[in-house]
C-alpha positions as CSV (number, residue, x, y, z in Angstrom):
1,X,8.3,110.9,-37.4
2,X,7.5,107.9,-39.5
3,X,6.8,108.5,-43.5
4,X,4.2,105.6,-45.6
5,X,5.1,105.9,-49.1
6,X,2.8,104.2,-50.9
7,X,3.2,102.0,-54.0
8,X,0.2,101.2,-56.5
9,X,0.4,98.1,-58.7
10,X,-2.6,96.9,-61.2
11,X,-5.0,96.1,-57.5
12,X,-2.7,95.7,-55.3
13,X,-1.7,99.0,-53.4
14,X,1.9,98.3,-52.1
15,X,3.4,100.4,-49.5
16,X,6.7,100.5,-47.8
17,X,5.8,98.4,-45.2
18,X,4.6,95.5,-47.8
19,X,7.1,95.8,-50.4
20,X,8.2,93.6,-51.8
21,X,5.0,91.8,-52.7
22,X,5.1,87.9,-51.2
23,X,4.7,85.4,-54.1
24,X,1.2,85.4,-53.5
25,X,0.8,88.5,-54.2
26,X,2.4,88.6,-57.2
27,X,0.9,85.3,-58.5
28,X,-2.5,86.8,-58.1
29,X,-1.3,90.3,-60.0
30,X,0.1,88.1,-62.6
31,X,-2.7,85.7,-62.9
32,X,-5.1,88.6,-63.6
33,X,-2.8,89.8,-66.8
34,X,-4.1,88.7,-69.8
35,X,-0.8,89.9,-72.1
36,X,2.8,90.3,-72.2
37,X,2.8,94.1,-72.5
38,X,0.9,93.6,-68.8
39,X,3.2,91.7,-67.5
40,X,6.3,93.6,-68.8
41,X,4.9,96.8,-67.8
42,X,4.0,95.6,-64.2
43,X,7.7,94.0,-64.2
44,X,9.2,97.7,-64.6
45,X,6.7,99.2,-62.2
46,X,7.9,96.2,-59.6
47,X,11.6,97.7,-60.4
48,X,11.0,101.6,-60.0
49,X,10.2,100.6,-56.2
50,X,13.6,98.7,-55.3
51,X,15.4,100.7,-52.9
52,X,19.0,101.0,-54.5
53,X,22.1,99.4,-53.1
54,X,24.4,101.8,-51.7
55,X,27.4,102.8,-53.6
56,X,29.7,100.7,-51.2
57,X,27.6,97.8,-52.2
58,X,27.8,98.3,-56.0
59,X,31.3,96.8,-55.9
60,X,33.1,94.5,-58.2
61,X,32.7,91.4,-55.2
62,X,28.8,91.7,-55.7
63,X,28.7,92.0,-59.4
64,X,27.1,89.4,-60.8
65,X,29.0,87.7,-64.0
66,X,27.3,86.8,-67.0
67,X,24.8,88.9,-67.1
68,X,23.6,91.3,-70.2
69,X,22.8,94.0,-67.1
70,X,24.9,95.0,-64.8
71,X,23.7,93.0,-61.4
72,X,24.9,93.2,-58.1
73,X,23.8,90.8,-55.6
74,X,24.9,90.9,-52.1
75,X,23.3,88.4,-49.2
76,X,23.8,87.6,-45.8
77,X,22.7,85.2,-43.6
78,X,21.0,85.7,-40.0
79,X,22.0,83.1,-37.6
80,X,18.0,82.4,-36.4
81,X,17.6,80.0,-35.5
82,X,16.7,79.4,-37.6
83,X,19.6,80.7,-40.5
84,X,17.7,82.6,-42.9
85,X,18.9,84.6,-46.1
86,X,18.5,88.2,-46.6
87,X,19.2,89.6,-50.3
88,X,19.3,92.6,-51.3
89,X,20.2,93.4,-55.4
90,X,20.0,96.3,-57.8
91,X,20.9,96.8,-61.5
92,X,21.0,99.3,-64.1
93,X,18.1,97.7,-65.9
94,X,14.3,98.4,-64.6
95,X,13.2,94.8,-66.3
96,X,15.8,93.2,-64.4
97,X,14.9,95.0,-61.2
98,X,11.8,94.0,-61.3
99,X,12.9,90.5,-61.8
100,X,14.9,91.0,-58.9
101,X,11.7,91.8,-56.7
102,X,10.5,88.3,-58.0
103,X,13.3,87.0,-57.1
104,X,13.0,88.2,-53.6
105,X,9.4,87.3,-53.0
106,X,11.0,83.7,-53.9
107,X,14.1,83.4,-51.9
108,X,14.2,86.9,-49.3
109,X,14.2,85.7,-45.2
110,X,14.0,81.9,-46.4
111,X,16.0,79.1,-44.6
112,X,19.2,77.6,-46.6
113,X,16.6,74.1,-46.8
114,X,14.2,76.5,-48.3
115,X,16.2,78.1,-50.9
116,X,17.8,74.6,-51.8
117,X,14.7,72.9,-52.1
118,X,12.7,75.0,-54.1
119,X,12.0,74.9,-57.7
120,X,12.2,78.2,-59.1
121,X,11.0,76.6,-62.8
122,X,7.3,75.3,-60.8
123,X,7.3,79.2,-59.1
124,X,7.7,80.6,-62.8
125,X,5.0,78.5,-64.7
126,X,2.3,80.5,-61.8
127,X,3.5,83.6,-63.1
């Protein structure tokens, strides 16, 4: 028995086989927002759909310091070839979870080269 849930943002319907959006995808949903209420509002939408970590991941090794939230971050890398990242995060904020979905569109199932060489600041300015 397999189970679609189904996720609508602004156009874009999202479902569980598509979420996260890729950075296309969000590019174009944020290109078409004219306001920051918009894009606030679709940030918090983008967190009510990240699956939570489980409660043995919410430990004090993935806790990410220096941040107003409470983050937890926990990666791991597939040997490939080639290696690639897979992150998976939660928090207690919905903002910050939905900045954790951009965050994955970024850097989720991308090579070490990839991650190292990208320029988050360029990726930002398109949204």
């Amino acid at each position: 028995m397999s189970v679609l849930i189904r996720f609508t943002f602004a156009k874009t319907e999202m479902t569980e086989l598509n979420f996260p959006p890729t950075l296309e995808e969000l590019v174009q949903e944020f290109s078409e927002m004219f306001d920051w209420d918009e894009r606030f509002e679709y940030l918090i939408d983008l967190g009510k759909q990240l699956p939570p970590l489980s409660d043995e991941a919410r430990s004090e090794a993935n806790l990410v310091q220096g941040c107003m939230s409470t983050v937890w971050l926990q990666t791991q890398i597939f040997v490939g070839p080639p290696r690639r990242m897979e992150i998976h995060a939660d928090s207690d904020s919905l903002i910050v979870k939905g900045l954790i979905v951009v965050m994955l569109a970024i850097f989720n199932g991308r090579t070490p080269q990839e991650i190292a060489t990208t320029d988050e600041g360029v990726v930002f300015s398109k949204l």
